[in-house]
FINUSE-960245 format. One line per 5 residues: number of its first residue (from 1); for each residue x, y, z of N, C-alpha, C. Coordinates in nm, 2 decimals. Example, Ala and Ser with C-alpha at 12.3 -4.5 7.8 and 13.67 -1.06 7.14 Angstrom:
BEGIN
1) 1.32:-0.57:0.78:1.23:-0.45:0.78:1.32:-0.33:0.78; 1.28:-0.22:0.71:1.37:-0.11:0.71:1.29:0.00:0.79
***
This chain:
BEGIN
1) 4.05:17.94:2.35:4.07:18.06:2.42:4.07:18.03:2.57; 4.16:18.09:2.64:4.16:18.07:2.78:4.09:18.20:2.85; 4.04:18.09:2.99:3.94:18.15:3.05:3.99:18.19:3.21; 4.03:18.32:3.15:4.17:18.36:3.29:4.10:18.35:3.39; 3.96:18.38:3.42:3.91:18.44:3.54:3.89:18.27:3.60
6) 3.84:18.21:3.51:3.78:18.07:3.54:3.89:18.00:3.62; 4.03:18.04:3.54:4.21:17.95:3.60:4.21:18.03:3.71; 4.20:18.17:3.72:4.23:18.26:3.87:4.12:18.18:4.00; 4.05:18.19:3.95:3.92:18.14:4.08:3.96:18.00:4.08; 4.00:17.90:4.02:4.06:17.78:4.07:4.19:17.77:4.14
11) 4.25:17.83:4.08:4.41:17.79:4.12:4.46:17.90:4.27; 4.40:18.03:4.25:4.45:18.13:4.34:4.32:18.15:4.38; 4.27:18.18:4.36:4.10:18.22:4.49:3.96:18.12:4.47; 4.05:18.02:4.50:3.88:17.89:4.54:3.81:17.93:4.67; 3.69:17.95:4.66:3.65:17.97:4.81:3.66:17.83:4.88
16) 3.68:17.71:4.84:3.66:17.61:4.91:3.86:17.57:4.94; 3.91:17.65:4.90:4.05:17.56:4.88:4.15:17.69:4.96; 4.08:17.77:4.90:4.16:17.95:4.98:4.09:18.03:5.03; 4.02:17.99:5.15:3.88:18.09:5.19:4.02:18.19:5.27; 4.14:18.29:5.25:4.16:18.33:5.36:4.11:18.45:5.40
21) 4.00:18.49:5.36:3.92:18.67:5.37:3.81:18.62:5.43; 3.78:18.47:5.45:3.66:18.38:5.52:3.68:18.44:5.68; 3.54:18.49:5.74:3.58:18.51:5.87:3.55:18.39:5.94; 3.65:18.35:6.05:3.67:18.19:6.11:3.50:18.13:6.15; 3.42:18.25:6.20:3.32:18.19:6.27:3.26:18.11:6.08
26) 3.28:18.15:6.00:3.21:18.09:5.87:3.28:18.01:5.81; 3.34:17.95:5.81:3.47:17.82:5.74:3.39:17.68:5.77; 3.41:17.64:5.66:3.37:17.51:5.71:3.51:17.39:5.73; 3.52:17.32:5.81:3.60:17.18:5.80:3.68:17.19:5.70; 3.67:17.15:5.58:3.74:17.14:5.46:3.81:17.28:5.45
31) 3.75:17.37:5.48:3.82:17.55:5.42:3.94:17.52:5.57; 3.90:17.49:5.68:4.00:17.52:5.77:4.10:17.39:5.76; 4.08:17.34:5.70:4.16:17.20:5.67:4.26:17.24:5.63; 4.25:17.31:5.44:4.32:17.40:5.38:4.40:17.47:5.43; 4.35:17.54:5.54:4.39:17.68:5.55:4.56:17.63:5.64
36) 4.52:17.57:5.71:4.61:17.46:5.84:4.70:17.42:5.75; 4.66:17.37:5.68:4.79:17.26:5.60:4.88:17.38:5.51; 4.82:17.46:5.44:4.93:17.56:5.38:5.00:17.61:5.50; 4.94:17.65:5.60:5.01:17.77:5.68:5.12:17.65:5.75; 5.09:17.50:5.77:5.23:17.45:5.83:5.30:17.40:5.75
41) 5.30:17.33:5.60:5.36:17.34:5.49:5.50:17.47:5.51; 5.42:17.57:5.47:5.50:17.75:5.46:5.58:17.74:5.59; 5.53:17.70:5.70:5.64:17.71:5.85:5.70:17.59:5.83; 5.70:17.43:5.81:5.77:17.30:5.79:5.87:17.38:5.71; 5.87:17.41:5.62:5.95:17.43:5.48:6.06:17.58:5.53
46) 6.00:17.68:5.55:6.06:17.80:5.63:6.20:17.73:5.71; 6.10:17.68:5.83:6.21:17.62:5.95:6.33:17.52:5.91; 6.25:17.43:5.82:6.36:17.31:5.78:6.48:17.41:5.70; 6.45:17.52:5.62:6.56:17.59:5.59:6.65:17.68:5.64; 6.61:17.69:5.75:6.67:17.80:5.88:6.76:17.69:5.97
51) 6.64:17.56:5.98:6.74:17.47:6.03:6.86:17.40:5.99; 6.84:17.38:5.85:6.98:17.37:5.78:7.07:17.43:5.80; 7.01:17.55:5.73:7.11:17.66:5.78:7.18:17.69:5.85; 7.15:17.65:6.00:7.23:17.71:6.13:7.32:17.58:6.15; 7.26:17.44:6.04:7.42:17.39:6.12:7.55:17.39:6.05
56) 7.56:17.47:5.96:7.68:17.50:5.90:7.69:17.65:5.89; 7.84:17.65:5.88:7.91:17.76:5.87:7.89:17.87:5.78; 7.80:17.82:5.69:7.74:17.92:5.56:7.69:17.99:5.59; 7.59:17.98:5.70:7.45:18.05:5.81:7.52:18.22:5.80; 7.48:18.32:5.83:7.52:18.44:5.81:7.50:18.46:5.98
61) 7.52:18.41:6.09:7.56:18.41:6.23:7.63:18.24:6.25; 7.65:18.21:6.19:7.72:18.08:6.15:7.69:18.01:6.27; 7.76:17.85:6.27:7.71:17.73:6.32:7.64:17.77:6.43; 7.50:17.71:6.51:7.38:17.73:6.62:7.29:17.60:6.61; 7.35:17.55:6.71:7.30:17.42:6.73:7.15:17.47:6.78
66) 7.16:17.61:6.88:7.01:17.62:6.94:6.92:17.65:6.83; 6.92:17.75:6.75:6.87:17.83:6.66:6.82:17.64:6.57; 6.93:17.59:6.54:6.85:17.45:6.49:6.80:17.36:6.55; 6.78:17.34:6.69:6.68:17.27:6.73:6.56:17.31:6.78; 6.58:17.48:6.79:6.46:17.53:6.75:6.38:17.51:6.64
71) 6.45:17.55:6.56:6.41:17.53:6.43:6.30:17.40:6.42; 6.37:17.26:6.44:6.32:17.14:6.42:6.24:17.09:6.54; 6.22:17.22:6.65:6.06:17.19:6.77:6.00:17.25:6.64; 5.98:17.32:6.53:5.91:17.39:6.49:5.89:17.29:6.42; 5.97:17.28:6.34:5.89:17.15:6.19:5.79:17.01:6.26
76) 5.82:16.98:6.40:5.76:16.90:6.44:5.64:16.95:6.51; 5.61:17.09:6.56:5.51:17.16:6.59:5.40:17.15:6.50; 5.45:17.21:6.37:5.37:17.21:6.19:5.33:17.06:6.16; 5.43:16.98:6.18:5.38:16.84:6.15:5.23:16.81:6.24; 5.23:16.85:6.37:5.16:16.81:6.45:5.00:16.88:6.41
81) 5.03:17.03:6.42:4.93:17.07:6.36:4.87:17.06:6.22; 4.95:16.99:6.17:4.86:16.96:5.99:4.76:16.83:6.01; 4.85:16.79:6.12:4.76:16.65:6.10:4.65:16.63:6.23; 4.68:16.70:6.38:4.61:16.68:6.47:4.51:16.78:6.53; 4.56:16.91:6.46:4.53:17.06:6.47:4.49:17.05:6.67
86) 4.63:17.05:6.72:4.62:17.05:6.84:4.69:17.19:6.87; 4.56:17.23:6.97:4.58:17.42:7.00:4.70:17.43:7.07; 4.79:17.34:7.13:4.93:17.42:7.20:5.01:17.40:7.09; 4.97:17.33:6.96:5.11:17.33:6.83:5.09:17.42:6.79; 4.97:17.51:6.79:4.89:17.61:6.73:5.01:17.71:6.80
91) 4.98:17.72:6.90:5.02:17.84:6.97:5.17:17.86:6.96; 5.25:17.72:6.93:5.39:17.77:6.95:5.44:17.77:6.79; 5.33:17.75:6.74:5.37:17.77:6.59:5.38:17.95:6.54; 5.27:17.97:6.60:5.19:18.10:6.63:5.36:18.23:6.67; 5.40:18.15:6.77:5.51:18.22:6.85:5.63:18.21:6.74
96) 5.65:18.19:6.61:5.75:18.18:6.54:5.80:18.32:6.53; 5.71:18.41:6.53:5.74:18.53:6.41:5.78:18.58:6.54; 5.70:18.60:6.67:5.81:18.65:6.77:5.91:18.65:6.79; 5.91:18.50:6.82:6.09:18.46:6.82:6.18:18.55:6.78; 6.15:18.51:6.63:6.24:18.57:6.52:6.25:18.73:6.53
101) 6.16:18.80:6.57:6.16:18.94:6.58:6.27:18.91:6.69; 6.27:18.85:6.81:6.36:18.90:6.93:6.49:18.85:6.92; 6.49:18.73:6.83:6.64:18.69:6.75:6.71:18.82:6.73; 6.62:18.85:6.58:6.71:18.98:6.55:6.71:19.10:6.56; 6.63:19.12:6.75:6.69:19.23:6.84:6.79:19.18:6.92
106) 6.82:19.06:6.94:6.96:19.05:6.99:7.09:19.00:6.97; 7.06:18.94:6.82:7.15:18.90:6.77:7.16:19.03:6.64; 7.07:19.14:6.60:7.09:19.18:6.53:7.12:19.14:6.34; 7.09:19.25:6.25:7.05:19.17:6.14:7.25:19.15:6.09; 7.23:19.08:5.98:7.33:19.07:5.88:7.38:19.15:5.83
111) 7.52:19.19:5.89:7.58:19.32:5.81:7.57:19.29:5.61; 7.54:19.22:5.59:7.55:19.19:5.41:7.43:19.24:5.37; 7.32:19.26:5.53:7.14:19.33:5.43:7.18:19.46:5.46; 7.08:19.52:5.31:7.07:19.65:5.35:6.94:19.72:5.46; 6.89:19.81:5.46:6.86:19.90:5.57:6.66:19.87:5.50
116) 6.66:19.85:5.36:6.54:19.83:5.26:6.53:19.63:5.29; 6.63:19.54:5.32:6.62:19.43:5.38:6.58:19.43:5.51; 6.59:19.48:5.58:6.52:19.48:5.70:6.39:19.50:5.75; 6.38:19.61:5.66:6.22:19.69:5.61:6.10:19.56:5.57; 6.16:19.50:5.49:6.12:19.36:5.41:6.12:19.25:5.49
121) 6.19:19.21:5.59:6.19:19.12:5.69:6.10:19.17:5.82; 6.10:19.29:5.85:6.02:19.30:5.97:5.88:19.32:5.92; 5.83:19.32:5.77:5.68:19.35:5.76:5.64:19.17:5.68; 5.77:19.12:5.67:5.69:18.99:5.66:5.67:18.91:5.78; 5.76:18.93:5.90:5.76:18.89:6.01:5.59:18.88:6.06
126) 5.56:19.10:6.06:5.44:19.13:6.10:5.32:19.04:6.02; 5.36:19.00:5.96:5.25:18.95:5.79:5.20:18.80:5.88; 5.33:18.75:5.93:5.35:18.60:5.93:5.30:18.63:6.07; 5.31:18.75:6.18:5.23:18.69:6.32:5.11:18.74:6.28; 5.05:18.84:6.24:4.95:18.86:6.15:4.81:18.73:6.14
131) 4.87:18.65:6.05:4.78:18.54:5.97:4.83:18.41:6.11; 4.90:18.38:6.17:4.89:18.33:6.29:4.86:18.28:6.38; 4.78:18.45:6.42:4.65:18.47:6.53:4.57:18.46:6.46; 4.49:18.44:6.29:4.39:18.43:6.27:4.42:18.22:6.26; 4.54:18.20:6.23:4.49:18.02:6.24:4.50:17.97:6.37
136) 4.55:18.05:6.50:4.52:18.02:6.62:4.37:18.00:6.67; 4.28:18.11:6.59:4.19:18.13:6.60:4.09:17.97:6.57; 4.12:17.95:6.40:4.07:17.84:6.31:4.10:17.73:6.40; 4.23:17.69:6.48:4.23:17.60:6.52:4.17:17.56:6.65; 4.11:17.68:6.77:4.07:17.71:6.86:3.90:17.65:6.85
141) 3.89:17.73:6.75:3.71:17.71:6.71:3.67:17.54:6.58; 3.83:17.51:6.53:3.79:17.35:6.48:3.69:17.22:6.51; 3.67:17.22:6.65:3.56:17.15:6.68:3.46:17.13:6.65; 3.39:17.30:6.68:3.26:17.32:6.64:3.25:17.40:6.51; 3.36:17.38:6.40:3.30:17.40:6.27:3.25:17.28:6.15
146) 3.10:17.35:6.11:3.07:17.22:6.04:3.08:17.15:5.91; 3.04:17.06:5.90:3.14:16.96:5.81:3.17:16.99:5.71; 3.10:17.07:5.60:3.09:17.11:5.47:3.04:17.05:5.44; 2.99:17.04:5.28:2.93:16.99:5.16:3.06:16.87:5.12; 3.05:16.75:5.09:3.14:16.68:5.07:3.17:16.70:4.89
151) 3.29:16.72:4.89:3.34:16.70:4.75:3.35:16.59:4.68; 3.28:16.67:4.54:3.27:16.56:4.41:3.36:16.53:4.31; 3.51:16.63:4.36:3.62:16.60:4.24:3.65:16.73:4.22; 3.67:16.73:4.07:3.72:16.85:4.02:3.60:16.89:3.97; 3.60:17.06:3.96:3.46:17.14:3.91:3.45:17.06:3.74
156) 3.33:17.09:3.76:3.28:17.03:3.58:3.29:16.87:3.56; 3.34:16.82:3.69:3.33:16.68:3.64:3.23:16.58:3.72; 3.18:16.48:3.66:3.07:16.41:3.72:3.11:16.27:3.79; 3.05:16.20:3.88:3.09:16.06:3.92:2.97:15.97:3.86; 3.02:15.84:3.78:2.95:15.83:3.72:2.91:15.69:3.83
161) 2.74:15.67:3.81:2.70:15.57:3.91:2.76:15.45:3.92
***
């Protein structure tokens, strides 16, 4: 018999692996470790596909060399912050969702979306500056968060001496 709650609290709500309802001043090292590496993973992965995108003619504002070397300050921004959690990668990582809001006030959206696409793009936009300012935050206060409990593996299993 499977033990849904037991699979849900590992896989989707580990306090140690997904603290994101954790308020920053309480995170330890390892929770903001986590939290950093997903949020530049989701932006690395985003950008590199935006950056593709813009350099061929498929792009739905087609070829944009700027739009793609934007893009690819951004993947190297994310790179920077997964591994060095340095506050100005923070911040221009932070500035993505702007951007893109002011992209498409002036480049306007894609006659191919509908009016319910747009609806859906500007509240993930808000979603994505949203969560942002709280890892601007995580990465601002990184110094003085402390170490955690070091981890022994996976739950239920022992190290044997």
């Amino acid at each position: 018999m499977l033990d849904w709650e037991k699979l849900f609290k590992r896989y989707v709500w580990d306090e140690e692996k997904t603290p994101y309802f954790t308020a920053v001043g309480r995170l330890t090292r390892p929770q903001a470790d986590s939290e950093i590496h997903v949020y530049s993973v989701f932006l690395g992965i985003l950008f590199a596909v935006v950056t593709l995108a813009s350099t061929t003619e498929a792009s739905p504002y087609g070829r944009s060399i700027d739009v793609a070397f934007y893009g690819f300050t951004v993947i190297c921004a994310a790179v920077v912050l997964a591994f060095a959690k340095y506050y100005p990668a923070a911040l221009y990582c932070a500035a993505t969702p702007v951007g893109a809001l002011v992209f498409f006030l002036v480049k306007g959206f894609s006659p191919k979306l509908t009016p319910l696409d747009h609806v859906v793009i500007l509240i993930v936009l808000l979603l994505l500056l949203r969560y942002s300012v709280r890892v601007v935050a995580i990465v601002r206060r990184y110094p003085e968060l402390p170490p955690g409990k070091p981890s022994s593996g996976p739950p239920g299993r022992r190290r044997r001496p």
